[in-house]
Structure formats: structure tokens, C-alpha cells
C-alpha positions as CSV (number, residue, x, y, z in Angstrom):
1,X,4.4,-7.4,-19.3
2,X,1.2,-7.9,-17.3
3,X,-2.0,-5.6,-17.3
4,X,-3.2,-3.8,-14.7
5,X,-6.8,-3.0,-14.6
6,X,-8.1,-0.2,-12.0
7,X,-11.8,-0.3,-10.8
8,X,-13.9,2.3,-9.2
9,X,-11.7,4.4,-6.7
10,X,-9.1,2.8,-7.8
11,X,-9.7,4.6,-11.9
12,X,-10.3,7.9,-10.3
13,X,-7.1,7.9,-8.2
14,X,-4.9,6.5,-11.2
15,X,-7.1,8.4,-14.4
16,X,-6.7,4.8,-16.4
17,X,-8.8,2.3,-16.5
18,X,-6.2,-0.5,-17.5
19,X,-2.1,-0.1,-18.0
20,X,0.5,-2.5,-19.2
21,X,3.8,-2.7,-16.8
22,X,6.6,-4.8,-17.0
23,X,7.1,-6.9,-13.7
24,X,9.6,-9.1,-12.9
25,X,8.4,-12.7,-13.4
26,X,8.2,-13.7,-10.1
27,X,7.5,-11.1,-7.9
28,X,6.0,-10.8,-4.4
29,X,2.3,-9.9,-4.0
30,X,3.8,-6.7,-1.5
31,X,6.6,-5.9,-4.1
32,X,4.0,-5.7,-7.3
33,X,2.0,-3.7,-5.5
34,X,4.7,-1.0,-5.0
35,X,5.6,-1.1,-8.1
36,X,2.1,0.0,-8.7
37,X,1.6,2.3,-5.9
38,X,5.4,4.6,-7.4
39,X,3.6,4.6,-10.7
40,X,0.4,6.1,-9.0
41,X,1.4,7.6,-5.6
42,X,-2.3,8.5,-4.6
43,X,-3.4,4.7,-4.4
44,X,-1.3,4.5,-1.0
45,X,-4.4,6.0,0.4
46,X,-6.8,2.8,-0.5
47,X,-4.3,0.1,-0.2
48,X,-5.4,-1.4,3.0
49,X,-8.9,-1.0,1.8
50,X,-8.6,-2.9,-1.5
51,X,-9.0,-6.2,-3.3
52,X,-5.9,-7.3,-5.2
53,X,-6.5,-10.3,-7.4
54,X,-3.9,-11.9,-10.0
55,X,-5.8,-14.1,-12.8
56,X,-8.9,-13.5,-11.0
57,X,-7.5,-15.2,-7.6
58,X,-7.7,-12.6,-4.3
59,X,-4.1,-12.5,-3.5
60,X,-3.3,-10.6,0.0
61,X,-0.5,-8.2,-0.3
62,X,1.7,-10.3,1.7
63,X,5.6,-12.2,1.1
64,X,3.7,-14.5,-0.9
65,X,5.3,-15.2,-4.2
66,X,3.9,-15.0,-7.4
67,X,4.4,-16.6,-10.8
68,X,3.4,-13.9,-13.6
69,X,3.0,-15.2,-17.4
70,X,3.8,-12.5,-20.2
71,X,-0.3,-10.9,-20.4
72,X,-1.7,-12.1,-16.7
73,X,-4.1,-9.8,-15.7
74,X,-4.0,-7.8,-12.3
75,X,-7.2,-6.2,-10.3
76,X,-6.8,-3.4,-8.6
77,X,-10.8,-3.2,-6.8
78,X,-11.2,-0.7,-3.8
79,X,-14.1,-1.7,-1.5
80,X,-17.3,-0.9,-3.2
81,X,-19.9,0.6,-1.2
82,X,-23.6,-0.8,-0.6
83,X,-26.5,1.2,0.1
């Protein structure tokens, strides 16, 4: 079980803040974000605009693979506007 947390656009699209899911342990960076993205279809329309980060570390969503721990932490952080 890891916990997602949503930020910004990210919250809106989803309505949570934070979710628990259960992941496979190791799991590719592109495959956990899937798993997000069938949970909340709408995030499909920010997710070549967003930050993902795993234990606060950026992670590209990519075919790299990832070692989750039971409670790791997963960021979900759309681009956040200046002005």
C-alpha cells in the first residue's frame, strides 16, 4: 500500500487530496501511473504536463523501475502557474 497525494489540478480532477492504493512492489514509473490514471480517468488530460515524484524524488514516467516500501509516498503535482 503506498499513498498517493494529489496537488492543485491534480485534487480538482481526482476530488481527494490523498488515497491509499495497493501497487505491486516493484512496479514501473509508466505502469503506477496507469494504475492511477483507471482509478481517476480525467488525470489523462494533465499527464504530460505533470511532476511525478516517489519519496520526494522527480521520477519521469518512463520503463524505469521502481522499488515501493509498504507507506512510500507518491506526488501527483500538475504544473503550477506563475504570474
Amino acid at each position: 500500500m503506498v499513498e498517493v497525494l494529489y496537488f492543485a489540478k491534480s485534487a480538482e480532477i481526482t476530488g481527494v487530496r490523498s488515497e491509499t492504493i495497493s501497487v505491486p512492489q516493484e512496479i514501473k514509473a509508466l505502469q503506477l501511473w496507469k494504475e492511477i490514471e483507471t482509478r481517476h480517468p480525467g488525470l489523462a488530460d494533465v499527464r504530460n504536463q505533470i511532476i511525478f515524484a516517489v519519496r520526494q524524488e522527480y521520477v519521469e514516467l518512463g520503463d524505469q523501475l521502481l522499488l515501493l516500501q509498504p507507506g512510500d509516498e507518491i506526488a501527483v503535482i500538475p504544473p503550477i502557474s506563475g504570474g
